[in-house]
KOLBAVO-408588 format. One record per residue (C-alpha): residue number from 1; residue in one letter; x, y, z. Coordinates in steps of 0.02 Angstrom, whole numbers. Layout:
// KOLBAVO-408588
num: NUM, residuo: A, u: X, v: Y, w: Z;
...
END
This chain:
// KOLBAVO-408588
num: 1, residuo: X, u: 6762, v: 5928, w: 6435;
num: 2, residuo: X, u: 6586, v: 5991, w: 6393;
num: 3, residuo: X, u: 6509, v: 6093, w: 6532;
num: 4, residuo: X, u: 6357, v: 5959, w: 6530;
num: 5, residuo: X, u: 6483, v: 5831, w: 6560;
num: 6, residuo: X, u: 6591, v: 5964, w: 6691;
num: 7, residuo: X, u: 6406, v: 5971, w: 6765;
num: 8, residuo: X, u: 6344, v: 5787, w: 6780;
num: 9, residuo: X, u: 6530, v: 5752, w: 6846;
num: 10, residuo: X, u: 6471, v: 5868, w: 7003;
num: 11, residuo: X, u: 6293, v: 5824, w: 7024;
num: 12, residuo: X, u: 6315, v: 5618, w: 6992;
num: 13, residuo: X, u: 6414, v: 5625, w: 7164;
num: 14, residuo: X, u: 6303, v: 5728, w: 7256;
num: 15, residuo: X, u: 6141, v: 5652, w: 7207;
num: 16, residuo: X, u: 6225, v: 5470, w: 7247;
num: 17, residuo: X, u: 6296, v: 5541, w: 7419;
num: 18, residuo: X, u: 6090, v: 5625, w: 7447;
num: 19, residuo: X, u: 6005, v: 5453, w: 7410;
num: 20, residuo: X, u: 6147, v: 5350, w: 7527;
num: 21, residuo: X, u: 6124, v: 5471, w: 7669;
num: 22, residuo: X, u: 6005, v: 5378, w: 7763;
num: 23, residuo: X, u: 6155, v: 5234, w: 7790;
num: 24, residuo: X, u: 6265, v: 5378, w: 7887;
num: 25, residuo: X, u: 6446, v: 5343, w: 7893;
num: 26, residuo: X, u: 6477, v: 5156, w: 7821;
num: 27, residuo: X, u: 6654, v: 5154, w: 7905;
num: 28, residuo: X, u: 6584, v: 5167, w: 8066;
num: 29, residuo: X, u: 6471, v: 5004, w: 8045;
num: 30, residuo: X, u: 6450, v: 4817, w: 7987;
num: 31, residuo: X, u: 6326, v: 4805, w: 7879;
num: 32, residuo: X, u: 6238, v: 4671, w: 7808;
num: 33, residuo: X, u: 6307, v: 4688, w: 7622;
num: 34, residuo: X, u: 6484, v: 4691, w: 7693;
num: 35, residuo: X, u: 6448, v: 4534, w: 7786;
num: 36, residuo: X, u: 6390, v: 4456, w: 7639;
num: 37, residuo: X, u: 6535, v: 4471, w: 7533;
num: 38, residuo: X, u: 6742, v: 4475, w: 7533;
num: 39, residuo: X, u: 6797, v: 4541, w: 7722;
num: 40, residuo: X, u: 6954, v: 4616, w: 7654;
num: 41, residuo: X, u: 6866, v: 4723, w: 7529;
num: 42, residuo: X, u: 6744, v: 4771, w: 7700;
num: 43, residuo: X, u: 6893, v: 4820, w: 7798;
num: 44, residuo: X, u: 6999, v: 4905, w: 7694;
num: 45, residuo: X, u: 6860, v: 5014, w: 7628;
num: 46, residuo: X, u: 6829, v: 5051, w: 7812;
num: 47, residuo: X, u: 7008, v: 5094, w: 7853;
num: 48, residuo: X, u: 7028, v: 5173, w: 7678;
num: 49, residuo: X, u: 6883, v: 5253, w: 7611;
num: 50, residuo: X, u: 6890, v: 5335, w: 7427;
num: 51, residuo: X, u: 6757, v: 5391, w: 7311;
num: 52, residuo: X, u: 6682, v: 5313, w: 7182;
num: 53, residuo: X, u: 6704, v: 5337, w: 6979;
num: 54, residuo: X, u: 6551, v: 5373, w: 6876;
num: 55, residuo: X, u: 6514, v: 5217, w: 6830;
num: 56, residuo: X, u: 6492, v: 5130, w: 6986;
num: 57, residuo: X, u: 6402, v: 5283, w: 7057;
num: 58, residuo: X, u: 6252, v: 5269, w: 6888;
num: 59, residuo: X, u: 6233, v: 5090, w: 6948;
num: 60, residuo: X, u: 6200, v: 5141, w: 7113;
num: 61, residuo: X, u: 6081, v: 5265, w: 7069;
num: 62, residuo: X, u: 6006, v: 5135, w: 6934;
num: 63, residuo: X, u: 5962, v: 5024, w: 7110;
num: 64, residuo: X, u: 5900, v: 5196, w: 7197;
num: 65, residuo: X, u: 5777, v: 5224, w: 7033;
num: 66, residuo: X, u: 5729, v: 5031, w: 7050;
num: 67, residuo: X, u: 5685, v: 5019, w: 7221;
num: 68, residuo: X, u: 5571, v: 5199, w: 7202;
num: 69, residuo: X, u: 5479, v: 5112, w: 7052;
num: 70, residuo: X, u: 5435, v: 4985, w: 7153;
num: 71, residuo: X, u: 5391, v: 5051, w: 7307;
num: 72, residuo: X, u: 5280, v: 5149, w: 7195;
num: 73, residuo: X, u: 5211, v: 5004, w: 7139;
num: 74, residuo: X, u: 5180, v: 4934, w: 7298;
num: 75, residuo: X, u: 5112, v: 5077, w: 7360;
num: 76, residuo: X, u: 5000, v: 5086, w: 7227;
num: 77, residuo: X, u: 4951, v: 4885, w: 7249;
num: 78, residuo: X, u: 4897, v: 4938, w: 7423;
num: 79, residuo: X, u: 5042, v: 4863, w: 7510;
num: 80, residuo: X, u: 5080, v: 4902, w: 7685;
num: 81, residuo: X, u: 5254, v: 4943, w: 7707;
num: 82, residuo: X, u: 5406, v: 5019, w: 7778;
num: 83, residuo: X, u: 5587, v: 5057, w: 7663;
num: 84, residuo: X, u: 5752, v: 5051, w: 7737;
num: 85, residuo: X, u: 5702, v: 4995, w: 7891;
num: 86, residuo: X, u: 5898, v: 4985, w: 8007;
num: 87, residuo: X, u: 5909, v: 4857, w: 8127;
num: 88, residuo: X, u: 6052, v: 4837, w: 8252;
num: 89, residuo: X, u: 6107, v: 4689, w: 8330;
num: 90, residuo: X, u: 6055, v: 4732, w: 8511;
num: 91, residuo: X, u: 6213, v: 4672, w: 8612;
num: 92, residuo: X, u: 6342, v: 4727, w: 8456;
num: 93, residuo: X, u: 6247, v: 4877, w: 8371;
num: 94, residuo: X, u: 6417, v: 4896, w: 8260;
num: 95, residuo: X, u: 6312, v: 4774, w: 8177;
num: 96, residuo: X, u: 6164, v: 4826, w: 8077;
num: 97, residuo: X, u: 6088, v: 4816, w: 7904;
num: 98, residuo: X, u: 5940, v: 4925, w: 7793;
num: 99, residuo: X, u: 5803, v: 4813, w: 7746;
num: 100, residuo: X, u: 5740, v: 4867, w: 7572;
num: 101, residuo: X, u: 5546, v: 4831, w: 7603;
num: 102, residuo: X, u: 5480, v: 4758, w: 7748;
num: 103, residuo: X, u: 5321, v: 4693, w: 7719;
num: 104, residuo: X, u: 5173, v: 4694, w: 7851;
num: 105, residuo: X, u: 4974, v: 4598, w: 7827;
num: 106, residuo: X, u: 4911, v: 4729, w: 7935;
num: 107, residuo: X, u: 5004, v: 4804, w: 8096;
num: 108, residuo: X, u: 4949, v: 4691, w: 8235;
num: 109, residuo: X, u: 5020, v: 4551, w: 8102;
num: 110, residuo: X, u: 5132, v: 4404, w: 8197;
num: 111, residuo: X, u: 5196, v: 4396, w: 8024;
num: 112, residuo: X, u: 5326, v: 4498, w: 7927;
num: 113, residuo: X, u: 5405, v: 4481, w: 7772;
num: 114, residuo: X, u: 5593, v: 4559, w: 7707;
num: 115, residuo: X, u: 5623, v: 4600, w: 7509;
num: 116, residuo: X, u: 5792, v: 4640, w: 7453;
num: 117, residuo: X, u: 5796, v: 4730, w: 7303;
num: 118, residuo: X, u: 5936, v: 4710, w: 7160;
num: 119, residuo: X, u: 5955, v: 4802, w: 7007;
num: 120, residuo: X, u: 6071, v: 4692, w: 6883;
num: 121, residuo: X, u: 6093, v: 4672, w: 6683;
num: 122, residuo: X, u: 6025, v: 4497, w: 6655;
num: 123, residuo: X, u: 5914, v: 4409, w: 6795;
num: 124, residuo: X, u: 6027, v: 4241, w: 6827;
num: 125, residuo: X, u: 5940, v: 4054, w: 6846;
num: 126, residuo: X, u: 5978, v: 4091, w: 7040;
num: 127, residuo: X, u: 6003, v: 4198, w: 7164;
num: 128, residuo: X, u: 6200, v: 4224, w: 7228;
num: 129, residuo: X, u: 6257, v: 4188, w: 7366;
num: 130, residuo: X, u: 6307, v: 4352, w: 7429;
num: 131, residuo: X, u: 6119, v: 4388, w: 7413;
num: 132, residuo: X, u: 6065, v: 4245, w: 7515;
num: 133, residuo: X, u: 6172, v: 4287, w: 7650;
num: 134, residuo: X, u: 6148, v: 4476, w: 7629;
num: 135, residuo: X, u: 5937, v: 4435, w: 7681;
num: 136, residuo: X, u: 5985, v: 4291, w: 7819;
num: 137, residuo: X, u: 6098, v: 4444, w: 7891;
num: 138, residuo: X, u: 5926, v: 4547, w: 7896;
num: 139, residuo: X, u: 5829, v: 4418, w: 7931;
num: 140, residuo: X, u: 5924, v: 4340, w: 8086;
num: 141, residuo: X, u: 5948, v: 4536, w: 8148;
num: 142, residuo: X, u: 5756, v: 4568, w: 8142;
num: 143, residuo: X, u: 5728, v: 4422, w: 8235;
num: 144, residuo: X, u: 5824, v: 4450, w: 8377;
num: 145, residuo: X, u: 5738, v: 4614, w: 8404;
num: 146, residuo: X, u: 5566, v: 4530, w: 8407;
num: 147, residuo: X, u: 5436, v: 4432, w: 8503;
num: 148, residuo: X, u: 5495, v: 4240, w: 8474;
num: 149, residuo: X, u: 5304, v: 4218, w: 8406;
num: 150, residuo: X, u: 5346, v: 4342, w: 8251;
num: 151, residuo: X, u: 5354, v: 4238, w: 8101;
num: 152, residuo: X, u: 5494, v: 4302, w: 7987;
num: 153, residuo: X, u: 5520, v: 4268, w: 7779;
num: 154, residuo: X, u: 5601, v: 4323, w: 7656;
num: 155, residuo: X, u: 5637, v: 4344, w: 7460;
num: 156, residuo: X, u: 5753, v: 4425, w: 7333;
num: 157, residuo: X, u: 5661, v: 4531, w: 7203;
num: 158, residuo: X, u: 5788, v: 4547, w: 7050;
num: 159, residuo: X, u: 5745, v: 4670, w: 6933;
num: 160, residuo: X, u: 5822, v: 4717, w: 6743;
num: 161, residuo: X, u: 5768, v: 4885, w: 6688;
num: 162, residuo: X, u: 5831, v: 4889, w: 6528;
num: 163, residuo: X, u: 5743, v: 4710, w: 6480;
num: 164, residuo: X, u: 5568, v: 4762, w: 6581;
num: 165, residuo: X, u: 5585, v: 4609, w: 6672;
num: 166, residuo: X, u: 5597, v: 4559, w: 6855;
num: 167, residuo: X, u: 5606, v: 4410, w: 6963;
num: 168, residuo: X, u: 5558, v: 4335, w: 7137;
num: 169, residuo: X, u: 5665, v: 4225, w: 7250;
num: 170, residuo: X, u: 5543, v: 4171, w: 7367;
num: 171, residuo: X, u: 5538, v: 4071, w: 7546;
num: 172, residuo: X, u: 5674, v: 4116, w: 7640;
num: 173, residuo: X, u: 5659, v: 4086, w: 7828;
num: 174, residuo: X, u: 5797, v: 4127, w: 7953;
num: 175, residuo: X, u: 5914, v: 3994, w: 7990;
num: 176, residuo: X, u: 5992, v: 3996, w: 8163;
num: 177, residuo: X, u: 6165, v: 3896, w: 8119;
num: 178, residuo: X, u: 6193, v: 4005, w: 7960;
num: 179, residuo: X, u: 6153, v: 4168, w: 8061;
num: 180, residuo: X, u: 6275, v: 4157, w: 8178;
num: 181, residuo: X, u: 6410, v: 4104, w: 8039;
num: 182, residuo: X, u: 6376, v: 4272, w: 7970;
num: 183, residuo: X, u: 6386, v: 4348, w: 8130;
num: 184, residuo: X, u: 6565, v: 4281, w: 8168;
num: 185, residuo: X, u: 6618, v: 4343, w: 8008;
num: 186, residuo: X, u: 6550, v: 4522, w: 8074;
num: 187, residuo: X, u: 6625, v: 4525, w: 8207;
num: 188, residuo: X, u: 6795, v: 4460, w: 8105;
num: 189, residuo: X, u: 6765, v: 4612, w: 7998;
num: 190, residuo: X, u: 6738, v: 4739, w: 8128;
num: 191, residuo: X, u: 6919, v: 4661, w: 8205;
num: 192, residuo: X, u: 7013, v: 4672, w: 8039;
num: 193, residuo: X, u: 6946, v: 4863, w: 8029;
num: 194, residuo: X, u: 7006, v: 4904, w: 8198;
num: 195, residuo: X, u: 7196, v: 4829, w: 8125;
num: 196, residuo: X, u: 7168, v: 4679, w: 8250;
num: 197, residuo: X, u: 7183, v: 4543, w: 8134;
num: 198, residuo: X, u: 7212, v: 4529, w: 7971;
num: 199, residuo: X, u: 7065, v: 4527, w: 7836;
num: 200, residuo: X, u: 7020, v: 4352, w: 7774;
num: 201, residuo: X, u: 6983, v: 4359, w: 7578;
num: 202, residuo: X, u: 6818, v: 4263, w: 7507;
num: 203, residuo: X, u: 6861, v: 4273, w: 7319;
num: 204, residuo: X, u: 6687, v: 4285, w: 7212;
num: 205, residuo: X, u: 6588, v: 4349, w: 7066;
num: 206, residuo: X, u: 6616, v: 4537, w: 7125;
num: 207, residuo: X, u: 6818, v: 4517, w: 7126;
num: 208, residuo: X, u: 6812, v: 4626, w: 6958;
num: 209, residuo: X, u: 6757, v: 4769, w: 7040;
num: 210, residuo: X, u: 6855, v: 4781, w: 7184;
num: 211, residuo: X, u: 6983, v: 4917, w: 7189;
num: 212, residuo: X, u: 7090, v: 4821, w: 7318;
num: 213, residuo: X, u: 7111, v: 4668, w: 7189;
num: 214, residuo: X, u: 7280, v: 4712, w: 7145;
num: 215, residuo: X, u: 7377, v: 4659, w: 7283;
num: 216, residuo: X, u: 7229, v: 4536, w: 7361;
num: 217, residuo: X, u: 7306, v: 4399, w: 7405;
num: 218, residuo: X, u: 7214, v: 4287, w: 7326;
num: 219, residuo: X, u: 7243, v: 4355, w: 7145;
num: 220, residuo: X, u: 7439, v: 4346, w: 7163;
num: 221, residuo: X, u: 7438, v: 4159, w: 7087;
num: 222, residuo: X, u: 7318, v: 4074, w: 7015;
num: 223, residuo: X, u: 7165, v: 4016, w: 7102;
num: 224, residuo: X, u: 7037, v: 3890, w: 7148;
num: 225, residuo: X, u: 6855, v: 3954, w: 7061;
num: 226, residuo: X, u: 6759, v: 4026, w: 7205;
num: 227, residuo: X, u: 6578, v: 3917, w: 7193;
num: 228, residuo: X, u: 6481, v: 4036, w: 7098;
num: 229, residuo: X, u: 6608, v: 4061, w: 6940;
num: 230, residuo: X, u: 6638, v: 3873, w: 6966;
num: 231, residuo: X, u: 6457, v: 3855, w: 6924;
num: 232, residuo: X, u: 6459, v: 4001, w: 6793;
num: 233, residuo: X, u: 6602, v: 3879, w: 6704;
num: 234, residuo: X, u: 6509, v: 3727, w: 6709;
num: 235, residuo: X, u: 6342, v: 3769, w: 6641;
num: 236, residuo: X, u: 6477, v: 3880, w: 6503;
num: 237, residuo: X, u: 6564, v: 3726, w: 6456;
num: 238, residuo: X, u: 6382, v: 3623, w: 6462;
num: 239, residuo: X, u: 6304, v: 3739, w: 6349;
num: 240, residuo: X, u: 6451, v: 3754, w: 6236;
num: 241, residuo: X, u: 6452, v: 3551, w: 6199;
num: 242, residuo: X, u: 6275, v: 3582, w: 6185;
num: 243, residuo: X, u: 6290, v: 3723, w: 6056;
num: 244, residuo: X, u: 6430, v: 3595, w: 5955;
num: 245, residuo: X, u: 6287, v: 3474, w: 5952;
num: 246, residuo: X, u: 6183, v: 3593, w: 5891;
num: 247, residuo: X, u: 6279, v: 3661, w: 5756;
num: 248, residuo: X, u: 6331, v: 3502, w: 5689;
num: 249, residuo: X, u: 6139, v: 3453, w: 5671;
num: 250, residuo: X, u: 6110, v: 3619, w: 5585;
num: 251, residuo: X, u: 6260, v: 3594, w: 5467;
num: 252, residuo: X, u: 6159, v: 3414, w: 5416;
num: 253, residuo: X, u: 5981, v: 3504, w: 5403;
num: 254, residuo: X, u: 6077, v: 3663, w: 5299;
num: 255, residuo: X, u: 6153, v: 3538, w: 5170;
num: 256, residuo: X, u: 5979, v: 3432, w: 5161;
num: 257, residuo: X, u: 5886, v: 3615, w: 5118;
num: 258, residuo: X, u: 6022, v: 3669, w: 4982;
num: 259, residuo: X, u: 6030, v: 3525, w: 4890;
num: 260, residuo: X, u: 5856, v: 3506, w: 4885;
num: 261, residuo: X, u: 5838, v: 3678, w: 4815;
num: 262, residuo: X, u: 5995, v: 3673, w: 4702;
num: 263, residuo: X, u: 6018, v: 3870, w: 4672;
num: 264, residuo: X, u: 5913, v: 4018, w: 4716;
num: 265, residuo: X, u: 5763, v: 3991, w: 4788;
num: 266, residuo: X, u: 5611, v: 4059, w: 4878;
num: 267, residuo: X, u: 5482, v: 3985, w: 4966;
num: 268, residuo: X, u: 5364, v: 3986, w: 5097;
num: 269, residuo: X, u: 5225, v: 3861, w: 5202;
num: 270, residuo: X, u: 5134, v: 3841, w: 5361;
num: 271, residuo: X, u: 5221, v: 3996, w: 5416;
num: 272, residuo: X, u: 5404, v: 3940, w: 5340;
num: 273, residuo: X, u: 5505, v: 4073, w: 5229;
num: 274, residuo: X, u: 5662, v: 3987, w: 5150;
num: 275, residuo: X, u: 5754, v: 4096, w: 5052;
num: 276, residuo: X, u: 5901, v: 4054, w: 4975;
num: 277, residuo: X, u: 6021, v: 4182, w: 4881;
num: 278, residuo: X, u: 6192, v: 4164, w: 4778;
num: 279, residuo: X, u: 6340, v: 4246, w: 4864;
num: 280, residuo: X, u: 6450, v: 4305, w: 4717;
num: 281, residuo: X, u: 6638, v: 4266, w: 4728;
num: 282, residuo: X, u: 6762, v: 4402, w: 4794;
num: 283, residuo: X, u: 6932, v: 4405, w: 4831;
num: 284, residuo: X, u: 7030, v: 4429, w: 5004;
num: 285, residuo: X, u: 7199, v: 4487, w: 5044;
num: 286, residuo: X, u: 7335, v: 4362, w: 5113;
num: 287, residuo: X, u: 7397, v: 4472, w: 5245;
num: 288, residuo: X, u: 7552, v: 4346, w: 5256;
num: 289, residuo: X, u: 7602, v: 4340, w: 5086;
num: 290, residuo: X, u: 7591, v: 4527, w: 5071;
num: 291, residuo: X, u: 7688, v: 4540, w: 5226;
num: 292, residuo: X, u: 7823, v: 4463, w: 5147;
num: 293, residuo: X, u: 7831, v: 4509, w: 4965;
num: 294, residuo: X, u: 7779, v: 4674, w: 4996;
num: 295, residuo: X, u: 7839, v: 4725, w: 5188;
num: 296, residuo: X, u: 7844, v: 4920, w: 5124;
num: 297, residuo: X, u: 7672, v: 4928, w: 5063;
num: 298, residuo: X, u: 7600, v: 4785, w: 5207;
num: 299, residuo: X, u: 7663, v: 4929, w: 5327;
num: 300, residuo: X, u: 7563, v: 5078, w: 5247;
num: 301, residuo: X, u: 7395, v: 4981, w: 5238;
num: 302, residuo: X, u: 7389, v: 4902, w: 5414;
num: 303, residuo: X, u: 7341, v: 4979, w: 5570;
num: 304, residuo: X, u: 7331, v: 4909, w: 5746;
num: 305, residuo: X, u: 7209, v: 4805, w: 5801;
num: 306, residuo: X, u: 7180, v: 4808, w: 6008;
num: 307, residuo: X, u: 7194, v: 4626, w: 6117;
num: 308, residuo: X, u: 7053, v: 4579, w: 6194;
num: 309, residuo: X, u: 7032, v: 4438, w: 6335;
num: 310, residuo: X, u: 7010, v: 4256, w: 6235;
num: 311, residuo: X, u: 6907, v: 4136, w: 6395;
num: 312, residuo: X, u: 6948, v: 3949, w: 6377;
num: 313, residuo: X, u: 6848, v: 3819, w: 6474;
num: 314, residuo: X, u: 6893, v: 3644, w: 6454;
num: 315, residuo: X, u: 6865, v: 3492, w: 6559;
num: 316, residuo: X, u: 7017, v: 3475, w: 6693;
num: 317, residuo: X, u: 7061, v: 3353, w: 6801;
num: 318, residuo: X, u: 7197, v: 3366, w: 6928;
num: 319, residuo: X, u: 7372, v: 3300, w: 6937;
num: 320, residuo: X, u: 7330, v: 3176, w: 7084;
num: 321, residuo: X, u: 7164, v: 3110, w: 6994;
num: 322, residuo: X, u: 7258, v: 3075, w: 6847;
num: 323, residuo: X, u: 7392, v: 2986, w: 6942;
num: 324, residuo: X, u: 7254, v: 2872, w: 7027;
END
């Protein structure tokens, strides 16, 4: 190991453990991202806690550099402000979240407005789930420390740095009846951690990262999608008939072009380039028929090539629809 790399491998850590301070000691807490997604992943990392790798920790400090752009930006727009605002539920302050920006007109304002930040590779058609409920945790919390009058919203502001592009989410209000769904799930989590209960599991789009997937319950046999790969699947398999459609029309519109130009060929119009060029003939090795007329030299020639996951989505219907 290079001592840059010995280096980063202590500094990473401390710079991600510096910019997280302000959330003090996660195990003693339920906060609003742990409400929003699996409550045995919330628990255990409660009763268990263990430190990141390096990779996780660069995407956290990816959302850190984010959310400092921005409130930059803000700042710079003339915004008025506050970041990581905690709230604590007032009768169960085990509950609390960090709002990201909360948003004021001016300070005597009845009107106040939440933005949760993410940081993510690819900005998706909408928001998920876990988001939503992560900003009707804040939202519901910040009301209930408020004047009734107080008119709360809210939006998700999805950013990808490495395309220069972000997104807006807009016109979230709280919603009583999911609130207090969330809230029994808090409290749900904060029993599990205390080894009360045991942890319910809400599979989802995060399961991939969890380190407690191994033995999850829900990973021993196969599964039913959770809603948001469900969806993922759908608009996969949608866009892959779509993309069969498309390349059979471009096979028709290819064969038109080449037999109109009958060889080599260049030419251009209205902005057009066709260019067509003769591939010359080569030659390519059986692999099986060497295999087995020349096993000795097959052996000497080949190397190993790694596996790699093959995903297959088809349309499925169950056992008792077919039956009906």
């Amino acid at each position: 190991m290079s001592k840059l790399a010995a280096f980063l491998g202590r500094a990473i850590p401390t710079h991600q453990q510096k910019q997280s301070s302000h959330l003090g000691d996660r195990t003693g807490y339920v906060g609003a991202s742990d409400i929003a997604g699996c409550p045995r992943k919330a628990a255990l990392c409660k009763q268990c806690p263990s430190s990141h790798d390096i990779s996780t920790l660069l995407r956290f400090s990816r959302g850190h550099a984010a959310q400092a752009m921005y409130a930059e930006f803000f700042k710079t727009g003339g915004a008025l402000f506050e970041e990581e605002v905690e709230v604590r539920h007032p009768d169960i302050p085990e509950i609390r979240c960090h709002i990201d920006f909360l948003f004021y007109a001016n300070r005597q304002t009845k009107r106040l407005h939440i933005v949760e930040m993410k940081s993510t590779d690819g900005i998706p058609d909408e928001p998920y789930a876990s988001w939503v409920d992560q900003l009707h945790v804040q939202m519901g919390l910040l009301q209930l420390t408020l004047d009734p009058e107080v008119q709360i919203g809210g939006s998700i502001l999805v950013v990808d740095l490495n395309a220069g592009t972000y997104r807006e989410f807009n016109n979230y209000a709280p919603n009583r009846l999911v609130f207090n769904q969330l809230m029994e799930k808090a409290q749900h989590i904060l029993s599990a951690t205390r080894g009360e209960c045991a942890p319910r599991t809400e599979p989802g789009i995060l399961c991939g990262y969890c380190t407690f997937r191994q033995d999850c319950p829900s990973h021993v046999v196969d599964m039913e999608l959770p809603p948001e790969i469900h969806q993922a699947s759908k608009a996969y398999l949608e866009l892959n008939e779509q993309k069969k459609v498309l390349d059979t029309r471009l096979e028709v519109l290819k064969n038109d072009i080449l037999t109109f130009v009958n060889g080599a060929y260049k030419g251009a119009s209205d902005g057009i380039l066709v260019n067509v060029t003769s591939v010359s003939d080569s030659v390519i090795v059986d692999g099986k028929k060497l295999k087995n007329s020349y096993p000795d030299i097959y052996d000497q020639v080949t190397k190993p090539k790694s596996g790699f996951l093959k995903l297959e989505i088809k349309p499925f219907m169950p056992l008792a629809a077919q039956a009906a």
